[in-house]
C-alpha positions as YAML, in Angstrom:
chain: A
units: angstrom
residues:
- id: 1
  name: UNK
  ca: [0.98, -15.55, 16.04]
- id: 2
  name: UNK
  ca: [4.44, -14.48, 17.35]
- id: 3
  name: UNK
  ca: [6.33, -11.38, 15.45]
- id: 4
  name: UNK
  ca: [9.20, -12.62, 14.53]
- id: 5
  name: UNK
  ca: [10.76, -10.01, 12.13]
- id: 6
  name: UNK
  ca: [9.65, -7.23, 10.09]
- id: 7
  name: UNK
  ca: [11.92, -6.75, 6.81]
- id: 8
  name: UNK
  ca: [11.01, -3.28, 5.03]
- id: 9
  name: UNK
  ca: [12.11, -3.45, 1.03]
- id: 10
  name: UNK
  ca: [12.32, -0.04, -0.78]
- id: 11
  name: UNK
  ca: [12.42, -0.45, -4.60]
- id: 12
  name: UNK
  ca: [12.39, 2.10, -7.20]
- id: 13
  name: UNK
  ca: [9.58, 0.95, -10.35]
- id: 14
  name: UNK
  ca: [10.24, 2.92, -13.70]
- id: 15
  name: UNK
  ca: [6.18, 4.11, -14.32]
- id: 16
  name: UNK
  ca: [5.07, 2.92, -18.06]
- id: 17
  name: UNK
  ca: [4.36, 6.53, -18.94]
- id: 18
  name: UNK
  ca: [5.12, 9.89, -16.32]
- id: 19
  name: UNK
  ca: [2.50, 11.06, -14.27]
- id: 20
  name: UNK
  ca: [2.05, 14.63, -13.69]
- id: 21
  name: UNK
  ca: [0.32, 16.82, -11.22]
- id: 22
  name: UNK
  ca: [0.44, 20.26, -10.32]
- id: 23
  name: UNK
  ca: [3.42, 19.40, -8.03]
- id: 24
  name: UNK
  ca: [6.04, 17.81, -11.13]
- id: 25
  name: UNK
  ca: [5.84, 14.85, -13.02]
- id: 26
  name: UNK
  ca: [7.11, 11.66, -12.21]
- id: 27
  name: UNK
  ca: [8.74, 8.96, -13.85]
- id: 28
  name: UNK
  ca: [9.26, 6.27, -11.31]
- id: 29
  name: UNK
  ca: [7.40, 4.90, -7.74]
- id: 30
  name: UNK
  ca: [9.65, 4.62, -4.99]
- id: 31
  name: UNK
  ca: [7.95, 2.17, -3.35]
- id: 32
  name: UNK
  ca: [8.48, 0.05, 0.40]
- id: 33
  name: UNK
  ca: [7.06, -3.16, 0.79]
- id: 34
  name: UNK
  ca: [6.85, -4.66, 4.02]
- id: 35
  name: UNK
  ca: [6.96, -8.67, 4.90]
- id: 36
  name: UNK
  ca: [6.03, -9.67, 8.62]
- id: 37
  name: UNK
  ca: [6.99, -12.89, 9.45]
- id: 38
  name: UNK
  ca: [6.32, -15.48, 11.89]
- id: 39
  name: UNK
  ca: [6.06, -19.50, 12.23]
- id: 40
  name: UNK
  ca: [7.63, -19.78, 9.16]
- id: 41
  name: UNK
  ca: [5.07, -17.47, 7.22]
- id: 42
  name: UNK
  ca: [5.18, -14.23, 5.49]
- id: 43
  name: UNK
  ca: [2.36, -11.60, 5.21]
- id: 44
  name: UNK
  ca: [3.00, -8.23, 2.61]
- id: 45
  name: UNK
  ca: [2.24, -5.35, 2.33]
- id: 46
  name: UNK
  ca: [2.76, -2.15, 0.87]
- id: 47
  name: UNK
  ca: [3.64, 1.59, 1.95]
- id: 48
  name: UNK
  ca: [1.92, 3.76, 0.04]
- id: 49
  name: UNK
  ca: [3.64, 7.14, 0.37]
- id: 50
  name: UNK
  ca: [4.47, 9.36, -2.19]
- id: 51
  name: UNK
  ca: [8.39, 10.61, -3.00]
- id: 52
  name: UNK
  ca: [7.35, 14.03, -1.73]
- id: 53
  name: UNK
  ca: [4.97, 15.46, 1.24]
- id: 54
  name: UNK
  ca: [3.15, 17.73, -1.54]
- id: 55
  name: UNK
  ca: [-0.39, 14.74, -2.14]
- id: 56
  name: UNK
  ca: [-0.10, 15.04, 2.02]
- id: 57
  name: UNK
  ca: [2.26, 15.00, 4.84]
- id: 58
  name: UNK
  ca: [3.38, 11.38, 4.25]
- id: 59
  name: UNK
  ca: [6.54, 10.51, 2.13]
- id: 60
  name: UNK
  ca: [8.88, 7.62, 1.14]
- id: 61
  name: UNK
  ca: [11.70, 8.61, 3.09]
- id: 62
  name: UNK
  ca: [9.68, 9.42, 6.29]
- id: 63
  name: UNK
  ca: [7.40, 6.26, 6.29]
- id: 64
  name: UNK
  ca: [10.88, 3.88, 5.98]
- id: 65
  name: UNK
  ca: [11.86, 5.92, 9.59]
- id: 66
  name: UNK
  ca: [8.38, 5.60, 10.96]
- id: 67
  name: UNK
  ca: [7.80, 2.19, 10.28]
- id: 68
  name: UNK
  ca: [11.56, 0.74, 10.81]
- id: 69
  name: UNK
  ca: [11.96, 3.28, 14.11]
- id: 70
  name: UNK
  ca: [8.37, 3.17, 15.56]
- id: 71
  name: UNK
  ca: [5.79, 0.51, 14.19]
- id: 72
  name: UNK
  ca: [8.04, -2.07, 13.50]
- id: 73
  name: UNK
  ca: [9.44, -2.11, 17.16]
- id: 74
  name: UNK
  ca: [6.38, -2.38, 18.83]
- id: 75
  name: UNK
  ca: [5.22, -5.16, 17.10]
- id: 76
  name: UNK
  ca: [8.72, -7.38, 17.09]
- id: 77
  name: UNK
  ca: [8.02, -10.08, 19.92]
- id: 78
  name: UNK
  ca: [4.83, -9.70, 20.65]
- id: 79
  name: UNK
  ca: [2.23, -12.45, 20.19]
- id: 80
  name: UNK
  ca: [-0.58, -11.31, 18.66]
- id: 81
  name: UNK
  ca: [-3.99, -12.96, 18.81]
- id: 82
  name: UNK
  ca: [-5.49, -11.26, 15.75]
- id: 83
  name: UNK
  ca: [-4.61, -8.42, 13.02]
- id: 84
  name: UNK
  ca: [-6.92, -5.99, 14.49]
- id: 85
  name: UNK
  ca: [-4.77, -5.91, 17.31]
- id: 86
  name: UNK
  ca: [-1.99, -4.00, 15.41]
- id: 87
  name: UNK
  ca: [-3.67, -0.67, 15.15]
- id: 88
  name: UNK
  ca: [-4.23, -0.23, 19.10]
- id: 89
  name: UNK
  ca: [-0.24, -1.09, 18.97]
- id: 90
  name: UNK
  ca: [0.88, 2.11, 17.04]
- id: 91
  name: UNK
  ca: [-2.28, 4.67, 17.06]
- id: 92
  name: UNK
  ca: [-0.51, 6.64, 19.96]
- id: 93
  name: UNK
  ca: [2.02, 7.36, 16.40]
- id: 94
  name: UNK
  ca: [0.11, 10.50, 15.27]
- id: 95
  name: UNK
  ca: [-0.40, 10.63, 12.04]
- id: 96
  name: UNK
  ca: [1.64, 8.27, 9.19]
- id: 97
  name: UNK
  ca: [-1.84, 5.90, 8.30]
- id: 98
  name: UNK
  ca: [0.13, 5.11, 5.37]
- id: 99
  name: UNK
  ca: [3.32, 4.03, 7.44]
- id: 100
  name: UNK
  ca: [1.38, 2.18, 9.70]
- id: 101
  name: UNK
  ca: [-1.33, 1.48, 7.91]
- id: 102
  name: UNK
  ca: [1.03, -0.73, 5.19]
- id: 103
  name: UNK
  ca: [2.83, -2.91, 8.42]
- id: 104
  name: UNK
  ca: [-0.97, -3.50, 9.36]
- id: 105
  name: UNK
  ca: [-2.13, -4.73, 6.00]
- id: 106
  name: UNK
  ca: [1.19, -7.06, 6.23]
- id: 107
  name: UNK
  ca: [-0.13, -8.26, 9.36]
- id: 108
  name: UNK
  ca: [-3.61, -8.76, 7.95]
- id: 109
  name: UNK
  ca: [-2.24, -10.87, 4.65]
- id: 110
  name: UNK
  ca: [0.01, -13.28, 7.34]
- id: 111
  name: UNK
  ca: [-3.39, -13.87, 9.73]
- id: 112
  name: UNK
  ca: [-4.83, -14.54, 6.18]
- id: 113
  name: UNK
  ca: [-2.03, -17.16, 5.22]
- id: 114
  name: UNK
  ca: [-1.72, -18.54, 8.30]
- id: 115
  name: UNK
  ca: [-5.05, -19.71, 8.72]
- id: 116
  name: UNK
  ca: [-5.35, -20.50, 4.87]
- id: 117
  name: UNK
  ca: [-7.84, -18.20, 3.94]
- id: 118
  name: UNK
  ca: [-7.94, -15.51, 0.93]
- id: 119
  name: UNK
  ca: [-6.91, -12.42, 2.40]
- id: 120
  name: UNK
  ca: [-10.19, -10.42, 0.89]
- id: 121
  name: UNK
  ca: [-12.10, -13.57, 3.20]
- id: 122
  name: UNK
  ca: [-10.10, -12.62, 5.87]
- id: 123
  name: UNK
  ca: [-10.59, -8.48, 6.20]
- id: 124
  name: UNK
  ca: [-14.56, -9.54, 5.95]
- id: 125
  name: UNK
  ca: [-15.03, -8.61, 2.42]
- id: 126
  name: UNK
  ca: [-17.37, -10.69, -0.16]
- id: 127
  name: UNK
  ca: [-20.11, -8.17, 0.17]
- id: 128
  name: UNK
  ca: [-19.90, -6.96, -3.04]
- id: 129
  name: UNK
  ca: [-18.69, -8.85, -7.14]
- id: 130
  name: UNK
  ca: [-17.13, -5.21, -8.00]
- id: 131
  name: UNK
  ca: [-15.48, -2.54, -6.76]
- id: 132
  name: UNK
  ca: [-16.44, 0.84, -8.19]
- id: 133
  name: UNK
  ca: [-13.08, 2.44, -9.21]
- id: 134
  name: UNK
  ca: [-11.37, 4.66, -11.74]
- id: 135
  name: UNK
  ca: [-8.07, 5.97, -13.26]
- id: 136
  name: UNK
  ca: [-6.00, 9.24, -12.69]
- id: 137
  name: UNK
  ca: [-4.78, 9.88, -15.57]
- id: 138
  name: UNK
  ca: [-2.93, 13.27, -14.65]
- id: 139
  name: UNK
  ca: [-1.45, 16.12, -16.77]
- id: 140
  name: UNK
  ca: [-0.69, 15.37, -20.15]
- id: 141
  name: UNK
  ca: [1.77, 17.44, -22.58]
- id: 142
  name: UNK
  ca: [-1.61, 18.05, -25.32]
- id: 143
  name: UNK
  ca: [-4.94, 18.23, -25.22]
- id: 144
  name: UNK
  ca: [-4.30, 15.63, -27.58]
- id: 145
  name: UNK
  ca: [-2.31, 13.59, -25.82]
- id: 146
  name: UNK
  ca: [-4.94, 13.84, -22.85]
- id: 147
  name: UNK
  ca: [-8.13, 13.01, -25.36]
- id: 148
  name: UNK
  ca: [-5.73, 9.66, -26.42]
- id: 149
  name: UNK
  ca: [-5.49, 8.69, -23.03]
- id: 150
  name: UNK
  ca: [-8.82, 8.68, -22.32]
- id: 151
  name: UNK
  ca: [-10.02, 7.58, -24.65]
- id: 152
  name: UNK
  ca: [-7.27, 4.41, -24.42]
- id: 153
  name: UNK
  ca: [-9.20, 4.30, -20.70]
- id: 154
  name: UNK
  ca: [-12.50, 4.46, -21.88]
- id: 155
  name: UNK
  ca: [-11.49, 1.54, -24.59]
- id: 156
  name: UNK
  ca: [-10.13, -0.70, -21.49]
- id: 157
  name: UNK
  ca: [-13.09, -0.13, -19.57]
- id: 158
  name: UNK
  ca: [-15.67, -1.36, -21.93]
- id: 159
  name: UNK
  ca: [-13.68, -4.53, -22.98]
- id: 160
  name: UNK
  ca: [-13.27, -5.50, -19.25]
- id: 161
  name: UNK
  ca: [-16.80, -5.16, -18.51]
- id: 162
  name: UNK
  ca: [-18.01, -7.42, -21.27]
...
């Protein structure tokens, strides 16, 4: 599949209720998504980066330059045989796995529609039903308000696994 174009989207997403850490609280994602096209077909994917380098060195505002500046040019053009090809094509960029790692998953989910198969099919998974996984709920204003919230997490994960 040729690289035709790489279009990087940032969008700001108000959060449902803040999230605090011991770095400050936030009340909205800033968030880039990334769509690689080619033959008429787009793959996505998303940068995961936080607004600040305090969770670790990668930020919003850094990935946009590494993967607009760096990633994204050294895919453009090229005609790539398979997803796992894109990593060997930007791991001389040290560092920024969220940067490149969020072109790369773009990649992954166009291989996936491109040869019409579900994208979890496609990255070799199947292996397992479920996922183990769990919530950060973060610093709350109360011990009250923390004991509501998770116990409103505790509620959602008994009714899901009925």
């Amino acid at each position: 599949m040729k690289i035709e174009r790489i279009v990087l989207r940032q969008l700001r997403m108000p959060l449902v209720h803040f999230f605090e850490t011991s770095f400050s609280r936030t009340y909205e994602r800033d968030i880039i998504i990334v769509e690689v096209l080619s033959e008429g077909l787009s793959g996505w994917g998303e940068i995961t980066a936080g607004e600040h380098p305090f969770y670790n060195e990668e930020w919003t505002a850094a990935a946009w330059l590494i993967a607009h500046d760096y990633v994204a040019p050294r895919l453009i053009g090229r005609d790539i045989a398979h997803a796992t090809e894109v990593d060997a094509l930007s791991l001389h960029i040290r560092g920024h796995n969220m940067a490149r790692g969020g072109v790369e998953a773009a990649v992954w989910d166009l291989q996936a529609r491109r040869n019409g198969t579900p994208l979890w099919k496609e990255i070799g998974g199947g292996a397992r039903n479920e996922i183990p996984c769990g919530v950060s709920i973060g610093i709350q204003d109360s011990v009250e308000q923390l004991i509501e919230k998770i116990e409103l997490e505790l509620a959602a994960a008994i009714n899901e696994s009925r």
